[in-house]
KELODO-324466 format. One record per atom (N, C-alpha, C): y, x, z; residue in one letter. Coordinates in pm, whole numbers, plus 50000, padded with zeros to 5 digits. Layout:
residues N
YXZa...
***
This chain:
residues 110
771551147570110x770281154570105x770581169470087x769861174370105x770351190570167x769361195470037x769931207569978x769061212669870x769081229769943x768041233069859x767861244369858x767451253969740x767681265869718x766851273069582x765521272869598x764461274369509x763111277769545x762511288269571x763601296069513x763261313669605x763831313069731x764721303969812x765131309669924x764111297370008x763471289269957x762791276070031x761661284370061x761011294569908x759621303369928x759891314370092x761171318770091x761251330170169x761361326470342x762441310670329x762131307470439x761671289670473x760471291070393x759401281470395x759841270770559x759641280370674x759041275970792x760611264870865x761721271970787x762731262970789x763101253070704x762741252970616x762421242970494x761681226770540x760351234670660x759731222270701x760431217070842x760981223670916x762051217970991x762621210470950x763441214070835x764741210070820x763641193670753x763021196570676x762541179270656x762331169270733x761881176570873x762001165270968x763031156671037x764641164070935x765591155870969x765911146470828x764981147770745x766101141970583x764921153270517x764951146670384x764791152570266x765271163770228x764861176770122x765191185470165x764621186669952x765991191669899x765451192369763x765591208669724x764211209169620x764131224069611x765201225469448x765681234469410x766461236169258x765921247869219x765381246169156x765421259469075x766361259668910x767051269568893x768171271268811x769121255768775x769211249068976x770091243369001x769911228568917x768611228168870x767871216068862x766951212668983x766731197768999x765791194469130x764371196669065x763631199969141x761671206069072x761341197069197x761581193769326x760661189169418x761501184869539x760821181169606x761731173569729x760651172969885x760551180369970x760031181870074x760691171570165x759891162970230x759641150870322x758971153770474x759361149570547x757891148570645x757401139070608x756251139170717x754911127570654x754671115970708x756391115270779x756251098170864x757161089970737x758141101270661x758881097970516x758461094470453x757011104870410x756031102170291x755311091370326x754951088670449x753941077270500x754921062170425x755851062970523x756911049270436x756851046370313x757331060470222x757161055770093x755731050770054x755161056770079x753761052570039x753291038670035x753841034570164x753581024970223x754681010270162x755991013870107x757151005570056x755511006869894x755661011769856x754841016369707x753931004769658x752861008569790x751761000869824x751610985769795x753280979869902x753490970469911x754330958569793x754700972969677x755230965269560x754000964869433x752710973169433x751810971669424x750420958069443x751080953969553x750240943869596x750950934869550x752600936269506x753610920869470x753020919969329x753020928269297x752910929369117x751570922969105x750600927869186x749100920269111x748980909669143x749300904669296x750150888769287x750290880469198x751640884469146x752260878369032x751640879568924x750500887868927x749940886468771x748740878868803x748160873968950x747500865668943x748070850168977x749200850368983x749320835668993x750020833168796x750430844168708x750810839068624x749730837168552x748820842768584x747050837668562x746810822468532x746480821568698x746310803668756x747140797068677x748540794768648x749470792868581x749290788368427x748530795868347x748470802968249x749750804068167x750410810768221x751890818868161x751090829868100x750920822867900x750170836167900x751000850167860x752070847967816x753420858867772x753000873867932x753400862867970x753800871068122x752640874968155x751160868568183x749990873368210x749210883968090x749470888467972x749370892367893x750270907667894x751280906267919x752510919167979x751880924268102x751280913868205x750970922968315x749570928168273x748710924268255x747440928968211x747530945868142x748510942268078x748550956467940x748990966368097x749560966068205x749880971568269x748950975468386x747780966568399x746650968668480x746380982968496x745840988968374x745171000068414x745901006768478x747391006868447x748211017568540x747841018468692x748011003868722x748050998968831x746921004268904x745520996968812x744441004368863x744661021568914x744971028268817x744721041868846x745411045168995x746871037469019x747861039969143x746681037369300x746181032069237x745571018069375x744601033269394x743621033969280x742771046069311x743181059069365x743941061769333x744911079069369x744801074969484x745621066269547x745951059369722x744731060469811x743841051469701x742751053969815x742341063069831x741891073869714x741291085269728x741851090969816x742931095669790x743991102769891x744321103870063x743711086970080x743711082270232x742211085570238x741051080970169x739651083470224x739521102670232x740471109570186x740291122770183x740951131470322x742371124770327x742961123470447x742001120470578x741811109870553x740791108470674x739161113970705x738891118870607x737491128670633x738011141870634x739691145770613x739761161870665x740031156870821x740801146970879x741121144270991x739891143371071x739011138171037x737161136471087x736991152071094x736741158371033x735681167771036x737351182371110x738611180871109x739241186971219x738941180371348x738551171071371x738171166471516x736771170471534x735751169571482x734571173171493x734301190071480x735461199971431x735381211171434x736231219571590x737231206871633x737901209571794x736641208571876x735741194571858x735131194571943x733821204371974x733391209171884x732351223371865x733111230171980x
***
């Protein structure tokens, strides 16, 4: 993974987002990592690997449900709200995504 400083990522930004479209691209500032620039077929994956361990987990906390494993259904529960909040960010994030994507198509077509 290719790093960069964050003063030289600020100065040449426009190669910064190039260069993500081959690999990850980490910013340092005083040679610690602060951030990591992706493209958005990268970010899409992760999102999407995320998503999909998201959906394993509430799974498993509904079959240790049915089950009644209550140890284990009791551990995942205490962990719900997290979960909840992840699931919400996602969606928000995609229903926001897709009404800037709406209303850039509806502002081409004007």
């Amino acid at each position: 993974m290719r790093g960069i400083s964050a003063h030289n990522a600020k100065q040449n930004f426009g190669a910064v987002l190039e260069s993500a479209q081959n690999g990850p691209v980490e910013i340092l500032k005083y040679r610690q990592r602060v951030a990591v620039v992706l493209s958005a077929d990268e970010f899409d994956e992760l999102e999407t690997l995320k998503f999909i361990e998201l959906r394993r987990k509430v799974n498993t906390l509904l079959e240790h449900i049915e089950n009644a494993d209550q140890d284990s259904a009791c551990r995942m529960i205490r962990e719900l709200p997290r979960l909840l909040r992840r699931i919400e960010a996602r969606h928000s994030a995609h229903v926001n995504q897709e009404r800037s994507k709406n209303h850039c198509a509806n502002a081409a077509g004007n």
